[in-house]
C-alpha positions in Angstrom: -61.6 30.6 -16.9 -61.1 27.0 -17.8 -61.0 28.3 -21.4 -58.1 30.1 -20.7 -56.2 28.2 -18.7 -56.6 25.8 -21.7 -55.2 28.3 -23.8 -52.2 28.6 -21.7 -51.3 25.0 -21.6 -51.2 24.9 -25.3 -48.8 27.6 -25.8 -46.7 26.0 -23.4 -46.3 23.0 -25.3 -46.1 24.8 -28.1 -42.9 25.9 -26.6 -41.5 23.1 -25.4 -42.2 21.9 -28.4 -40.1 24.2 -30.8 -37.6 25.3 -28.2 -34.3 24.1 -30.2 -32.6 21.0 -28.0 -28.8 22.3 -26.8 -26.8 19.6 -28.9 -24.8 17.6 -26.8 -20.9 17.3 -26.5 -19.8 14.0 -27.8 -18.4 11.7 -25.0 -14.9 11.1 -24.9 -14.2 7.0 -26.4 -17.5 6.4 -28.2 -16.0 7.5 -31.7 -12.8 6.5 -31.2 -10.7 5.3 -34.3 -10.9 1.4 -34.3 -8.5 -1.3 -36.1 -11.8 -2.1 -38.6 -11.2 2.4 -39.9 -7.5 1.5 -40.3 -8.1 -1.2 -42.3 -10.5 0.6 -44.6 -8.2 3.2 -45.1 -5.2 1.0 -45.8 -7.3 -1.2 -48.3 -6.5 -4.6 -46.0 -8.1 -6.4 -43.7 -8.5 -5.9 -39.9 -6.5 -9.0 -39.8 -4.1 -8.1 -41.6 -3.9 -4.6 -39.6 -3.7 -6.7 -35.9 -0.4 -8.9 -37.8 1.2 -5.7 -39.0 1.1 -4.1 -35.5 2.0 -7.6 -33.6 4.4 -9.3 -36.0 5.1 -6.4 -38.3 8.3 -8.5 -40.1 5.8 -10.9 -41.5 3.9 -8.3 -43.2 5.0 -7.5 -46.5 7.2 -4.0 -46.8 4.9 -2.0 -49.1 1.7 -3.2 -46.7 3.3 -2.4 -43.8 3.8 1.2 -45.1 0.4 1.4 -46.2 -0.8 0.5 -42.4 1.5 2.6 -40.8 0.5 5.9 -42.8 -2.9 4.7 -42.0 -2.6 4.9 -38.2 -0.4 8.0 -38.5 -3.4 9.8 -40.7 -6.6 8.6 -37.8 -4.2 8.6 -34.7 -5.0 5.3 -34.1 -3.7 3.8 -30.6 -4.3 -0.3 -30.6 -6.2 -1.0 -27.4 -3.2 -3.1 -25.8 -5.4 -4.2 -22.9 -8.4 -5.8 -24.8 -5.0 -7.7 -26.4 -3.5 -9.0 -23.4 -6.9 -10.2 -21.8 -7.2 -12.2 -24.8 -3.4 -13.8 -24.6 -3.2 -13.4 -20.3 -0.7 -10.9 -20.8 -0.4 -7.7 -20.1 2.5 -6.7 -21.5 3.4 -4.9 -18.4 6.6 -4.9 -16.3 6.3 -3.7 -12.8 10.1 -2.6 -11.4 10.4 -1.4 -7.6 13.1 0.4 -6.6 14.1 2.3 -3.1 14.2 6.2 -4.9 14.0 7.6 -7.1 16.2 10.2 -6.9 19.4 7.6 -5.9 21.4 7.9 -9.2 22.3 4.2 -8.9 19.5 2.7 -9.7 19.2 4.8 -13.1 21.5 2.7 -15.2 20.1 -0.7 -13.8 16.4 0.4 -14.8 17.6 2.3 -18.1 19.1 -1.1 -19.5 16.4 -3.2 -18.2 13.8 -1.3 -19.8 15.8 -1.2 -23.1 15.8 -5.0 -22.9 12.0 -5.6 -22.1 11.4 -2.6 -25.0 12.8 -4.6 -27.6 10.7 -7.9 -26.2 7.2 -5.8 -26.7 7.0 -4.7 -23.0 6.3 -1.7 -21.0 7.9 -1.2 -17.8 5.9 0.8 -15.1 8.2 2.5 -12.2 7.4 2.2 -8.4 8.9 4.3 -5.4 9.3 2.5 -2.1 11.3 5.0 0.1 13.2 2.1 1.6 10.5 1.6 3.6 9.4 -2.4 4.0 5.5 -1.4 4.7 5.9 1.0 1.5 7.1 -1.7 -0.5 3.8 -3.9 0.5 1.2 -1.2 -0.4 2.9 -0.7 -3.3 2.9 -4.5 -4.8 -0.5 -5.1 -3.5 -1.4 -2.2 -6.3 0.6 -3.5 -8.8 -0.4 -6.7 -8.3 -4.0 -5.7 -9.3 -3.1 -4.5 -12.3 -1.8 -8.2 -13.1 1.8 -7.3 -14.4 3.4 -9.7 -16.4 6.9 -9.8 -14.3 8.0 -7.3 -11.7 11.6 -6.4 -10.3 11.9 -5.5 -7.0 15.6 -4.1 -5.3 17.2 -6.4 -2.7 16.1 -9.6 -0.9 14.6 -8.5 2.0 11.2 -8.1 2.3 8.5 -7.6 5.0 6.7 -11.4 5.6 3.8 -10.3 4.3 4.8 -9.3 1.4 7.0 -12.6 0.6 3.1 -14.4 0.9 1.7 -12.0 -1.3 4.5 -12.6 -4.0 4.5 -16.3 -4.1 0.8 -16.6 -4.0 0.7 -14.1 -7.3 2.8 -16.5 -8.9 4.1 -13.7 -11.3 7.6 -14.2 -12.5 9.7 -11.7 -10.8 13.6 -10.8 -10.3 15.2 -9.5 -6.9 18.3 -7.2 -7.4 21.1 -5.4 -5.6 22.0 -8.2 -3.2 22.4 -12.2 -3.4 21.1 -15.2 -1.9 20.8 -18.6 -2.5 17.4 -19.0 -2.0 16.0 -16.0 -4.1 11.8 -15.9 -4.3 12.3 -16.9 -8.3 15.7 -15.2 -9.4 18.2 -13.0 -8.4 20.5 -10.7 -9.7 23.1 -9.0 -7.4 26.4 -8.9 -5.3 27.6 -10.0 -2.0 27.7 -6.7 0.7 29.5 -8.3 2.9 32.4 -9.8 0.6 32.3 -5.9 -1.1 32.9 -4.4 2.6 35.8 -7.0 3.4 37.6 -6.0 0.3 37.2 -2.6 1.0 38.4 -3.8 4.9 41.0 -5.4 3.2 42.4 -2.9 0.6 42.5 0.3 3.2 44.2 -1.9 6.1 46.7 -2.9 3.6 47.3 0.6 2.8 48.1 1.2 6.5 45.0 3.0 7.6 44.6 2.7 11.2 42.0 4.8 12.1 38.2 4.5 10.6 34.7 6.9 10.3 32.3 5.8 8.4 29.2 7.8 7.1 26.3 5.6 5.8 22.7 6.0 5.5 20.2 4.2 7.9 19.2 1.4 5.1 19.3 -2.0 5.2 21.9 -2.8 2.8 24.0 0.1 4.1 23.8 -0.9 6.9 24.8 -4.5 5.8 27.9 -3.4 4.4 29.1 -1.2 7.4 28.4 -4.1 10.1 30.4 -6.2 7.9 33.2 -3.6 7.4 33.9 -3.8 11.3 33.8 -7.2 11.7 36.6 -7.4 8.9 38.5 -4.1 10.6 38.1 -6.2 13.7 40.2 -8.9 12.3 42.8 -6.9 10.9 42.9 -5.7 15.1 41.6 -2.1 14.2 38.7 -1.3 16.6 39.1 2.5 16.3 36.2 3.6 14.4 33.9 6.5 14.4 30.3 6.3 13.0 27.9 8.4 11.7 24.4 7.5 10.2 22.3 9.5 7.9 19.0 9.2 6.8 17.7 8.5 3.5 17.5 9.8 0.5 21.2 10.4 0.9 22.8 13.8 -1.2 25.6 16.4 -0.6 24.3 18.0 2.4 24.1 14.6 4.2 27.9 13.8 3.1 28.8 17.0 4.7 26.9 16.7 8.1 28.4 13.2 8.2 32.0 14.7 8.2 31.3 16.7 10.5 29.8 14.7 13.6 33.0 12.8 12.9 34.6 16.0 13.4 32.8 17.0 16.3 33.6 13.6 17.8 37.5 14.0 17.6 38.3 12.3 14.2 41.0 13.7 12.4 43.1 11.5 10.6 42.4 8.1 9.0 40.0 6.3 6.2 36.0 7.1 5.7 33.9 4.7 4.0 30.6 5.5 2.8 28.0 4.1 1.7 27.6 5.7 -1.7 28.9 7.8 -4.0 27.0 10.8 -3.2 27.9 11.2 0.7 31.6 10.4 -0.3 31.8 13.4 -2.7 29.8 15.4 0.7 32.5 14.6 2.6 35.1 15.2 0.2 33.6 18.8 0.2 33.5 19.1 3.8 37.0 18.6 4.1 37.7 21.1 1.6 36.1 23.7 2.8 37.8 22.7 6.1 41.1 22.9 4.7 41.7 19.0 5.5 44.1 17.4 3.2 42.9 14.8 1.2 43.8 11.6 1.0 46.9 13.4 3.1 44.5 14.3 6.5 41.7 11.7 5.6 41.1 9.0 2.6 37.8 8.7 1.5 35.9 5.4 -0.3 32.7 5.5 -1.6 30.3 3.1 -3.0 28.9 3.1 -6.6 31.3 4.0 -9.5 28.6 6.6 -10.2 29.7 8.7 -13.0 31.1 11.7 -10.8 32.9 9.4 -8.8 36.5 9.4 -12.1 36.0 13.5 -11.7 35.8 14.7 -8.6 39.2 16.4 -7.4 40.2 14.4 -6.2 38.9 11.4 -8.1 37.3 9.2 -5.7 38.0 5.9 -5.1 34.8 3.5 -4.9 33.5 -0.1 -5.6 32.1 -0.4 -9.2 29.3 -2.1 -9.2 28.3 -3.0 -13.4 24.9 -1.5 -13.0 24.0 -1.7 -16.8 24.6 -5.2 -17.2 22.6 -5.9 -14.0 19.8 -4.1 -15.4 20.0 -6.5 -18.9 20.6 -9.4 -17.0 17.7 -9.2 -15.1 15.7 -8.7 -17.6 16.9 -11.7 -19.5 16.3 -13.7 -16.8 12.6 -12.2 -16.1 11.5 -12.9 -20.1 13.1 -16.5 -19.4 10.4 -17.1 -16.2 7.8 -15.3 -18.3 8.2 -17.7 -21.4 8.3 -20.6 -18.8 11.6 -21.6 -18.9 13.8 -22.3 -16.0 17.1 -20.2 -15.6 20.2 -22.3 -14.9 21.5 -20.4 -11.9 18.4 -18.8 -10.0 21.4 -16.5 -8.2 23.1 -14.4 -10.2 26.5 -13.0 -8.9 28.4 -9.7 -10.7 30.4 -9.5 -8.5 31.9 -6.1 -8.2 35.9 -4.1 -8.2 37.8 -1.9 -6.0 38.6 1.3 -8.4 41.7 3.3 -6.8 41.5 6.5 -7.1 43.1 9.8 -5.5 41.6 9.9 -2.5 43.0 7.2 -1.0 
């Protein structure tokens, strides 16, 4: 009995011990291509490989061929992290902006990326919903991730979030609105002056009678509050309002019109606070049959680029949103390099464009 339960063990180890191992699949990272492989295969140093991919115009032209078919033949991607622990840079740019899908903030961040591009950075895109407690939870992520500037979209932000900026002590740049006392720089416009000229420009025309359709944001709503005060002074108290919620598109242009038509507004001016509701209304009223700008006028907000050919063209306030975008970005590289910027607060200022439907 013990003999054969001897037996037994043995060919059990025997099995164990020639049953082929499963070969094991290779973990992703551990034989990645490092700068030391590109080196070898370009016949330079690994030195010589870091200059080429940092400071490639002081790298001979023939060398810097050789490197770049080398990391084009192993796929090699530098390890941009490991770089900027090393320098305290991360070569990241964090930009906040309300949406997304609000077609005005596409030229600003287009131009300002271009910029920081060219300067060796990446920027990394954050959605706030025009929400202030949004806006928080998002910069308290970025912030971990120790960005190396960060643009944010207007001046007004939640307490909290003010603290958590300054204490970061990361250069950043506020957009889309002015103040004298920015949190580091600014680069914007005046809503108020923008809704007086527009005040200004439709009273002169003779418009006695107002609606406005504007979304629910703060710097809508900015720009509408100031638009009565200035109507006020001009003695015209007649206006109808209508709010819409954000994002802001077509459909909400055309249900703006149309509490203004359900609350007895039929002939006079509508401002609204973009582009996009403006050309809502201006399809509203067409398929209404109202004239345009003979029944209503409308003014929009923007200069996006449907506003020159809608038909009517619509009239609007151009805002130069490319320049802002480069601009900014100027003046965030400035703070990162440690410079001061001569004028923290940045004004563009911005035009009245007069088009057909008014």
């Amino acid at each position: 009995m013990f003999q054969a339960t001897r037996e037994t063990h043995k060919k059990r180890r025997a099995k164990r011990t020639h049953t082929p191992k499963k070969a094991s699949t290779p973990r992703r990272g551990l034989d990645s291509v490092t700068l030391e492989d590109v080196a070898k295969l370009a016949g330079v140093s690994a030195i010589t490989v870091s200059r080429a991919l940092n400071h490639p115009d002081k790298v001979a032209a023939p060398t810097l061929e050789e490197v770049t078919r080398a990391i084009e033949l192993t796929g090699y991607v530098p390890n941009l992290l490991a770089g900027g622990l090393a320098s305290q840079r991360s070569r990241l740019i964090a930009a906040i902006v309300p949406s997304i899908a609000n077609l005005v903030y596409v030229d600003v961040i287009r131009s300002f990326s271009e910029s920081l591009n060219s300067a060796g950075y990446q920027v990394i895109l954050g959605e706030s919903g025009y929400s202030e407690t949004s806006e928080l939870t998002l910069i308290s992520a970025l912030l971990s991730r120790r960005p190396d500037g960060i643009l944010l979209t207007g001046v007004n932000h939640a307490a909290d979030c003010r603290r958590l900026l300054m204490a970061s002590k990361i250069p950043l740049v506020e957009t889309w609105d002015i103040t004298p006392t920015p949190l580091d720089v600014v680069v914007g416009f005046s809503h108020e002056r923008i809704a007086e000229a527009v005040a200004d420009y439709l009273a002169g025309k003779g418009y006695r009678r107002f609606g406005t359709v504007s979304a629910d944001d703060y710097r809508a709503q900015l720009r509408e509050k100031a638009l009565l005060t200035r109507l006020a002074s001009h003695g015209i108290v007649d206006v109808s309002i209508s709010t819409v919620a954000n994002p802001t598109d077509l459909r909400r242009g055309r249900e703006g019109l149309s509490r203004l038509l359900d609350a007895g507004f039929r002939h006079g001016a509508i401002t609204c606070s973009s582009d996009t509701l403006a050309l809502g209304v201006l399809i509203e009223a067409q398929s209404r049959g109202i004239a345009v700008p003979d029944d209503i006028a409308i003014f929009g907000f923007g200069d996006q680029n449907l506003a020159a050919d809608t038909f009517p063209a619509l009239s609007t306030v151009r805002i130069d949103r490319p320049r802002m975008g480069r601009l900014a970005a100027d003046a965030l590289l400035a703070r990162i390099a440690g410079k001061n910027v001569p004028e923290p607060s940045i004004d563009l200022g911005f035009e009245i464009v007069e088009r057909e439907t008014t």
